[in-house]
C-alpha positions as CSV (number, residue, x, y, z in Angstrom):
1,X,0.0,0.0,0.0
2,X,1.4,3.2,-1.1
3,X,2.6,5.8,2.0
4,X,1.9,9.4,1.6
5,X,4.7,12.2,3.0
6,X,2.7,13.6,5.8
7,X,2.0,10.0,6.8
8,X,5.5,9.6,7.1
9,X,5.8,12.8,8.8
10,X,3.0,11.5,11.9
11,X,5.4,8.1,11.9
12,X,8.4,10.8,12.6
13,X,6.6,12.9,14.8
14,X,5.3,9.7,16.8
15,X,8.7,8.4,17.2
16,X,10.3,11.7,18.6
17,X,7.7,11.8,21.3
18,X,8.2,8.0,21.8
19,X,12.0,7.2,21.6
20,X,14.1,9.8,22.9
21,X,17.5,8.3,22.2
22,X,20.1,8.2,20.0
23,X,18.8,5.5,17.6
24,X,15.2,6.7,18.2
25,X,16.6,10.3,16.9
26,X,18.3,9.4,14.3
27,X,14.8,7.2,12.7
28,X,12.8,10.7,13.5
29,X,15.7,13.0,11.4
30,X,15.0,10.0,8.4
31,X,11.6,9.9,8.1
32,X,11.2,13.1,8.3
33,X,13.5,13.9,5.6
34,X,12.2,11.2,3.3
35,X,8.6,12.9,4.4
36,X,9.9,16.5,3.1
37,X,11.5,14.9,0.5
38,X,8.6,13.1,-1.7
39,X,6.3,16.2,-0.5
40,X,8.7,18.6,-2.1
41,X,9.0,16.2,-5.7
42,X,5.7,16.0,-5.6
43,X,5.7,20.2,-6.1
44,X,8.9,20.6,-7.9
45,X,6.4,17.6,-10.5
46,X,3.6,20.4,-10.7
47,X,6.1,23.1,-11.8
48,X,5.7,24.6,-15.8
49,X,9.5,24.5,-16.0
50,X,12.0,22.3,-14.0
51,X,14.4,23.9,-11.8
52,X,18.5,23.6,-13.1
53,X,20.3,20.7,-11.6
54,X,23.4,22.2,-12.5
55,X,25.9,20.1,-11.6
56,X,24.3,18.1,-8.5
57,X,23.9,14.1,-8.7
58,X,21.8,11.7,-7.1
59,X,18.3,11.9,-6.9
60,X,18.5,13.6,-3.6
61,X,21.7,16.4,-4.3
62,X,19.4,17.2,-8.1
63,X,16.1,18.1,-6.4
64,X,18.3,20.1,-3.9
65,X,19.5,21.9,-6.9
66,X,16.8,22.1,-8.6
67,X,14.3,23.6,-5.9
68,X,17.1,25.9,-5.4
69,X,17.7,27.0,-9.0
70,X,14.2,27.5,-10.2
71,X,13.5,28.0,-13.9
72,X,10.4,29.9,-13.6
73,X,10.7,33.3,-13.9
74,X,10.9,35.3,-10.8
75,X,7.8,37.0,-10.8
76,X,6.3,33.9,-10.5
77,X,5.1,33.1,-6.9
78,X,6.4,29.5,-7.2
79,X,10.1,30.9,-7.4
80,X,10.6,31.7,-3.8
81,X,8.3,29.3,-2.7
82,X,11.2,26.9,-4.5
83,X,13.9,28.3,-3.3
84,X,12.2,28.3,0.3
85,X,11.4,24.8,0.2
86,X,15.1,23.9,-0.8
87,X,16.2,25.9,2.2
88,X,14.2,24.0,4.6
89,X,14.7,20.7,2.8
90,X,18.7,20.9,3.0
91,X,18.8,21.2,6.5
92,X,16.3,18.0,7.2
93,X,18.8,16.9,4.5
94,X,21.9,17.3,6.4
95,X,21.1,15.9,9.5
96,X,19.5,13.0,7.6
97,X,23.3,12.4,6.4
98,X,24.5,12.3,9.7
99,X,21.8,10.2,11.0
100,X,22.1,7.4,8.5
101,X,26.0,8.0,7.9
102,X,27.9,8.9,10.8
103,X,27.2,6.5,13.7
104,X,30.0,7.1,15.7
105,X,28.9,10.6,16.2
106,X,26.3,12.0,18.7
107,X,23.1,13.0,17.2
108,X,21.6,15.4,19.4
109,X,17.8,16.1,20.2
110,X,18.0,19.4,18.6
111,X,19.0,17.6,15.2
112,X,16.0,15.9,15.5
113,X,13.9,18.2,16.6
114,X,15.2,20.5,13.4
115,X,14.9,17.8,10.7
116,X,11.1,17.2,12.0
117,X,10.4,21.4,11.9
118,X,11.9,21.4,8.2
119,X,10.1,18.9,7.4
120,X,6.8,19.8,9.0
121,X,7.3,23.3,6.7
122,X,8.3,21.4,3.2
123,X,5.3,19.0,3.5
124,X,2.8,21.7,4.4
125,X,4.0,24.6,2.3
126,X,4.5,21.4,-0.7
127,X,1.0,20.9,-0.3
128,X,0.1,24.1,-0.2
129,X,1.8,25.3,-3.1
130,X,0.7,22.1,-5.3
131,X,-2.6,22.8,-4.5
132,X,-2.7,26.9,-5.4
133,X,-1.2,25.1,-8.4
134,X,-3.8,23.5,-9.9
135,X,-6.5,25.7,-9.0
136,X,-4.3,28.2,-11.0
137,X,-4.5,25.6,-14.0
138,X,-8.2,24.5,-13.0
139,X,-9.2,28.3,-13.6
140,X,-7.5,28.7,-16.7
141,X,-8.3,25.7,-18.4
């Protein structure tokens, strides 16, 4: 059965209030990562034009670079809500590296606690934007 991101996100949320420990911070600073992250493909999919993934690679490091280096013009709203989005995403990013790569380090709460607030704003402002997106084309088509 298919899992949606702020599905993912609950599981994160869940699991900070539940596990307060090093493995249980790490899982919350994943999930909610991989929550932010399909939230904010989903968007960067509605877009007219793809952002520029300049010289980024992987899946993950290209929709970085691409929320970050929108092609839409700038006077169109979804510009900075890109380049917002890849703001907030980066940092859930970050500590999602550290989490899942770098074991022999300490992962503290606030780590957590910021991948989860990152991701709580990419899936909600994702949605958000997706959905101004298609009334937009609903009212013009």
């Amino acid at each position: 059965m298919p899992v949606k991101p702020n599905e993912s996100l609950v599981v994160a949320q869940n699991l900070r209030i539940a596990e307060d420990n090093e493995a249980g911070r790490r899982g919350v600073a994943s999930r909610a990562y991989y929550a932010a992250f399909h939230a904010a493909y989903s968007y960067h999919l509605c877009l007219k034009v793809p952002g520029s993934v300049g010289a980024a690679r992987g899946r993950h490091e290209q929709l970085l670079a691409q929320l970050a280096m929108p092609m839409v013009p700038k006077t169109d709203p979804n510009y900075g809500i890109s380049k917002g989005l890849a703001k907030s995403l980066r940092l859930a990013y970050a500590h999602r590296i550290t989490a899942d790569y770098s074991p022999d380090e300490i992962f503290p709460a606030s780590f957590a606690d910021d991948a989860l607030s990152a991701a709580v704003i990419v899936v909600a402002e994702s949605f958000r934007a997706i959905e101004q997106e298609q009334k937009r084309i609903r009212t013009i088509g």
